[in-house]
C-alpha positions as CSV (number, residue, x, y, z in Angstrom):
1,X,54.6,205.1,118.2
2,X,52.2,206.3,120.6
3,X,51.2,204.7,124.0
4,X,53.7,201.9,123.5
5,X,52.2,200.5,120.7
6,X,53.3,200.9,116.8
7,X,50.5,201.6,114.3
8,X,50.5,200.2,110.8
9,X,48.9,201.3,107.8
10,X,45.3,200.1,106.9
11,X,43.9,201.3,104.3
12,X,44.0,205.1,104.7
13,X,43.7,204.4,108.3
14,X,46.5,203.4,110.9
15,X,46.2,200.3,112.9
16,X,46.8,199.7,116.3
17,X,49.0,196.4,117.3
18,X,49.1,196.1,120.9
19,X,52.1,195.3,122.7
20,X,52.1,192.7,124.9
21,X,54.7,190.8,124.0
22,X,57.3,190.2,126.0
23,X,60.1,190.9,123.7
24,X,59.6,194.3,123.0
25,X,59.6,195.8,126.4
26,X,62.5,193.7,127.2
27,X,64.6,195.1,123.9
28,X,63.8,198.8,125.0
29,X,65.2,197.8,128.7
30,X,68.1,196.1,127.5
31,X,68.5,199.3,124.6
32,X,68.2,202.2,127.9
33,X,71.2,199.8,129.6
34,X,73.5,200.0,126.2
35,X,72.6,203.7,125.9
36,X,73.9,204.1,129.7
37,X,77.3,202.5,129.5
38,X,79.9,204.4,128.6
39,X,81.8,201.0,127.8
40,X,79.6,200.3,124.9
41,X,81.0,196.5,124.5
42,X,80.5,195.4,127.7
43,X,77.1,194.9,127.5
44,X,76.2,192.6,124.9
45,X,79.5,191.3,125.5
46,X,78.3,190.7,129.0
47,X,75.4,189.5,127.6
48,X,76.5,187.1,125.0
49,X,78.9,185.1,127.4
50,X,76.4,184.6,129.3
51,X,74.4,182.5,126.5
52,X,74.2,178.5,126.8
53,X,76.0,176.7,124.2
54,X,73.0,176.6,121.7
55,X,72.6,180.1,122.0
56,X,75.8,181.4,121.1
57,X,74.6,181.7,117.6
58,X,71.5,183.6,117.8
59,X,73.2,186.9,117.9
60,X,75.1,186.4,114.8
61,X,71.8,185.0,113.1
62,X,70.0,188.3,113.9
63,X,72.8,190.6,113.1
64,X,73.1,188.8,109.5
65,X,69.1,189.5,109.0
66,X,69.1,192.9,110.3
67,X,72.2,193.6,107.7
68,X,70.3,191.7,104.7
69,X,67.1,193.4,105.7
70,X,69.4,196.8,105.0
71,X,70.8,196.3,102.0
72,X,67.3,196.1,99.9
């Protein structure tokens, strides 16, 4: 990745996507934050209390598609 955006094959070119989503900048903060705990848990724990109700589930649901995703 250069410049903060990923690049994706075209062709026998690359493509550029930009990034200006919200989601991704936002993931890397929230990965530096894990990577500077020593108390590895506490931050999605932290993070996971603090859901509302309908919410709860969404972490599970993404853990359960990134573990499919792997086992292709």
């Amino acid at each position: 990745m250069r410049g903060g955006r990923p690049r994706e094959r075209s062709g026998r070119s690359f493509g550029w996507t930009p990034a200006s989503d919200r989601a991704g900048p936002a993931a890397h903060r929230m990965r530096g934050v894990l990577d500077g705990e020593p108390d590895r848990e506490a931050v999605p724990a932290g993070f996971v209390t603090s859901l509302e109700p309908g919410d709860e589930g969404l972490p599970r649901e993404l853990l359960g598609r990134a573990k499919g995703e792997g086992d292709h």
